[in-house]
C-alpha positions in Angstrom: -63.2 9.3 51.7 -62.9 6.1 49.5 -62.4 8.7 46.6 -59.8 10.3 48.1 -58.3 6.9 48.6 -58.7 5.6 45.4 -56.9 8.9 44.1 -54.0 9.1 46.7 -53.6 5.4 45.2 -53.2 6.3 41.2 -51.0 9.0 42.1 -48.9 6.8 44.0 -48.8 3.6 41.1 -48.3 6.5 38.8 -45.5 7.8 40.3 -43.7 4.1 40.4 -44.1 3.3 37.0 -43.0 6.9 35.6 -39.8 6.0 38.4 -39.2 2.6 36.8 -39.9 4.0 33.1 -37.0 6.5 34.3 -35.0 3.9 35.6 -34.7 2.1 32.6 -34.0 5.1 30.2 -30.8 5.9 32.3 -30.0 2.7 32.4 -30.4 2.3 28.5 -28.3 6.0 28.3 -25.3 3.9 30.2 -25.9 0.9 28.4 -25.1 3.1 24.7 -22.2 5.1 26.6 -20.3 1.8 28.2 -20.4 0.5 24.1 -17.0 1.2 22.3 -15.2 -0.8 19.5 -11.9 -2.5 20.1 -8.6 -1.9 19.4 -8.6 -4.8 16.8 -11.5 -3.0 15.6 -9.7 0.7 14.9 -7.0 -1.0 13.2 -9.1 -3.0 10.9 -10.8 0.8 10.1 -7.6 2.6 9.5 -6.3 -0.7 7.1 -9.3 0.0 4.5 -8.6 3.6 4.0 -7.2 3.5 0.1 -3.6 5.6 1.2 -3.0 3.2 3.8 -3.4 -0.1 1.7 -1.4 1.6 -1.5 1.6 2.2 1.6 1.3 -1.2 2.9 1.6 -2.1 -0.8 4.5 0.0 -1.2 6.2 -1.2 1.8 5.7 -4.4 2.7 7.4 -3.7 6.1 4.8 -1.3 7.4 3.1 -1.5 10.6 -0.2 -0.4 12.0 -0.5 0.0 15.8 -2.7 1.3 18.3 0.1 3.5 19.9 -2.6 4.8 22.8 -6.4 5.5 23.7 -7.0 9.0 25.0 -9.4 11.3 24.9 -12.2 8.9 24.1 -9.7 8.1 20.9 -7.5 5.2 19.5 -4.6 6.8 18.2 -3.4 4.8 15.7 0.7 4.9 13.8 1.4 3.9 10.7 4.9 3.9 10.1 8.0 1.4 9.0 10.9 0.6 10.9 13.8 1.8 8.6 17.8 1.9 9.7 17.2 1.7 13.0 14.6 4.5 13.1 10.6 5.0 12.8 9.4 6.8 9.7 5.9 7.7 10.3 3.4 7.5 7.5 0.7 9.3 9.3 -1.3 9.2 12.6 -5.3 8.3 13.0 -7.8 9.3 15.1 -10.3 6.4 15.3 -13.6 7.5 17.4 -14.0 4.3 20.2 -17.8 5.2 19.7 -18.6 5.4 16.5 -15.0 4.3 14.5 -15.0 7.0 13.0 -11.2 7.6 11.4 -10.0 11.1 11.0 -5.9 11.1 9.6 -3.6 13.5 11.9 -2.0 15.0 8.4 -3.4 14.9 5.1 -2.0 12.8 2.6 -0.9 14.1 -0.9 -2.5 11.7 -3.8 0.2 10.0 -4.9 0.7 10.2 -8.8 2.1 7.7 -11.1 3.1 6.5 -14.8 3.5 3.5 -16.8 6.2 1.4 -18.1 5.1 -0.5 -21.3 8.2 -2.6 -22.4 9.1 -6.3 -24.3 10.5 -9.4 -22.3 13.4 -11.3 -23.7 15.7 -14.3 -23.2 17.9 -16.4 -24.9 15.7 -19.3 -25.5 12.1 -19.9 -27.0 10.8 -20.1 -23.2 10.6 -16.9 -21.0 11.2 -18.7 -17.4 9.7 -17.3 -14.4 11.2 -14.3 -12.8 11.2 -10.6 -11.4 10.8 -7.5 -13.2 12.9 -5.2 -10.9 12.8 -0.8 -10.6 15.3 1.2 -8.9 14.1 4.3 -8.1 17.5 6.4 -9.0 16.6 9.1 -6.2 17.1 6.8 -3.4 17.6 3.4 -4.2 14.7 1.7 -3.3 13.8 -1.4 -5.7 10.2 -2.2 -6.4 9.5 -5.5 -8.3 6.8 -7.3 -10.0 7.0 -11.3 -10.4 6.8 -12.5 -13.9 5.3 -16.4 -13.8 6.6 -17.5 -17.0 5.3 -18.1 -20.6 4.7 -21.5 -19.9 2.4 -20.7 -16.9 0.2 -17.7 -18.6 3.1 -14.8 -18.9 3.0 -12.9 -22.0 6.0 -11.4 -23.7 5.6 -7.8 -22.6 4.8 -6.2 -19.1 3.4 -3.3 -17.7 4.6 -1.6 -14.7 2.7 1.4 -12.8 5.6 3.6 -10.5 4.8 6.7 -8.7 6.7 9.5 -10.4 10.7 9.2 -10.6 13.7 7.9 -12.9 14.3 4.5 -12.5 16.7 1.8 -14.4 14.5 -1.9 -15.0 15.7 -5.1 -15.5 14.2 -8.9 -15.7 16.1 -10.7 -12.8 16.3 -14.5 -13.5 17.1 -16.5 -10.5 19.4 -13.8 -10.0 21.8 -15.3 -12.5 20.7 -13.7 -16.1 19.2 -10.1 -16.1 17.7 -8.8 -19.5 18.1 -4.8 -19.7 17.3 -2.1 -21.8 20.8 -0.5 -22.4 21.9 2.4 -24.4 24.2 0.1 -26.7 21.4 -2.4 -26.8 17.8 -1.1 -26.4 16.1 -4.0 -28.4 18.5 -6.6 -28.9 17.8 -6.4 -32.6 20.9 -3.4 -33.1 24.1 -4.9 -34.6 25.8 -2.6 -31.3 24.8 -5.6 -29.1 27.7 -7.3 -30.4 30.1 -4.4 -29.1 32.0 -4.6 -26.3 31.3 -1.2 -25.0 30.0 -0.2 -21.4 26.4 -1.2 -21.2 24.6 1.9 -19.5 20.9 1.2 -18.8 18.1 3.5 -20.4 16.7 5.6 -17.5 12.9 5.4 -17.6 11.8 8.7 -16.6 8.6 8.3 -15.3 5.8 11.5 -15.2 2.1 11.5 -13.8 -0.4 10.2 -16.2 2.3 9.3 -18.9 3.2 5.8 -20.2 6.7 5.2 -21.8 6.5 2.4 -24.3 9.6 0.4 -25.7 11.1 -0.2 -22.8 12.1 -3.8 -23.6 14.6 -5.6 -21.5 16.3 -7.4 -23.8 20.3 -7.2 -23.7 21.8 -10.3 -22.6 24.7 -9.6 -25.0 27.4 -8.5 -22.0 30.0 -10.0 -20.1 32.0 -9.2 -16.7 34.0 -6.7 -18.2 30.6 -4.3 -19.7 27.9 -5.4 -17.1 25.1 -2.4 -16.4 25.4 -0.9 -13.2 21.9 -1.5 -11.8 
C-alpha cells in the first residue's frame, strides 16, 4: 500500500512540473511573438539601403515615412513633395519581427560620368563658391560647394552626374559666374575679347566616361552676350 502511495505521489509531482515546464515554454513562445521593432526602427532600416541614401543625396527634400503597419509589416514611402504633388521613389516592406526590408519595385542602378574641368577668376585668389549643373532635360540644378584656394580648394574640380547633358558654371556669391563657352572654352583664345553671344559648352555626360577640359573660365562678357544658363 505505501508503494502504491509513494508511486501515485511521483506521478502526481511529475505531472506538476512537466505542467509548469509547459507553462513557461508558452509563455516564452508569447514572450518572442509580442517582440517587434519600432517604427523609428523601420525607418532607420530602409535609410541605410545604398539607393535610398544616393536619393536622399540627390534630393535633399526627400522624405521617408511609415505610411501604415499591416499585415505584420511597416510600410514605408519614400518620396518628395514636388509642385504640389507626391513623386514616389519607392515603397518598403520592413518585417516588424525581424526588420527585414524588402523594396515594393526594384530600382534600376543608376549610372554616371565625370566632369574633369579648370577653375578660374580674375584675381590670383579663387574665392569660395558653387560649382553649379543644369541637367538640360529638365532643369534641375545640382551643385557642389567650392571652399576656396585659400581654405584647401584646388584649381580644378571634379564632378560625378548621373547620365544627361548639362551646362556648368562657378557661381560666386551669385554675382560673377565663370563658364566654359563656345567663344571662350579656356579663357586663353584671343575670341574672349569678341563681343559675340556666349553659348555654354554642353557637357554630355555617358556612363563610365569622364569629359576632361571642361574649365569654367570665361568671365570676358557683359549684359548684352551673357550665357543663358
Amino acid at each position: 500500500m505505501k508503494i502504491l502511495l509513494i508511486i501515485v505521489l511521483i506521478i502526481v509531482v511529475a505531472g506538476v512540473v512537466l505542467f509548469q515546464q509547459k507553462d513557461t515554454v508558452l509563455d516564452q513562445i508569447a514572450e518572442v511573438a509580442s517582440i517587434k521593432i519600432s517604427r523609428q526602427t523601420a525607418l532607420e532600416n530602409v535609410k541605410k539601403l545604398p539607393e535610398v541614401q544616393q536619393y536622399l543625396k540627390d534630393v535633399p527634400n526627400g522624405k521617408v515615412e511609415v505610411d501604415n503597419e499591416l499585415e505584420g509589416e511597416y510600410n514605408v514611402h519614400v518620396y518628395e513633395v514636388k509642385d504640389g504633388h507626391t513623386a514616389t521613389f519607392n515603397w518598403y516592406r520592413v518585417s516588424i519581427k525581424s526588420g527585414e526590408v524588402r523594396p515594393e519595385f526594384e530600382i534600376t542602378p543608376s549610372t554616371t560620368g565625370t566632369i574633369l574641368g579648370k577653375l578660374c577668376y580674375p584675381s590670383e585668389v579663387l574665392p569660395k563658391g558653387v560649382i553649379e549643373a543644369k541637367r538640360l532635360s529638365d532643369g534641375k540644378i545640382f551643385t557642389q560647394d567650392y571652399p576656396g584656394n585659400q581654405n584647401g580648394g584646388k584649381s580644378s574640380y571634379a564632378f560625378e552626374l548621373k547620365e544627361g547633358d548639362y551646362y556648368i558654371r562657378y557661381n560666386v556669391d551669385n554675382k560673377l559666374f565663370g563658364y566654359s563657352t563656345t567663344v571662350c572654352p579656356t579663357g586663353n583664345e584671343k575670341t574672349c575679347a569678341d563681343t559675340k553671344q556666349r553659348v555654354p559648352v554642353m557637357a554630355v555626360v555617358k556612363d563610365g566616361q569622364t569629359l576632361k577640359n571642361y574649365d569654367l573660365c570665361d568671365y570676358y562678357y557683359n549684359d548684352s552676350n551673357t550665357p543663358k544658363f
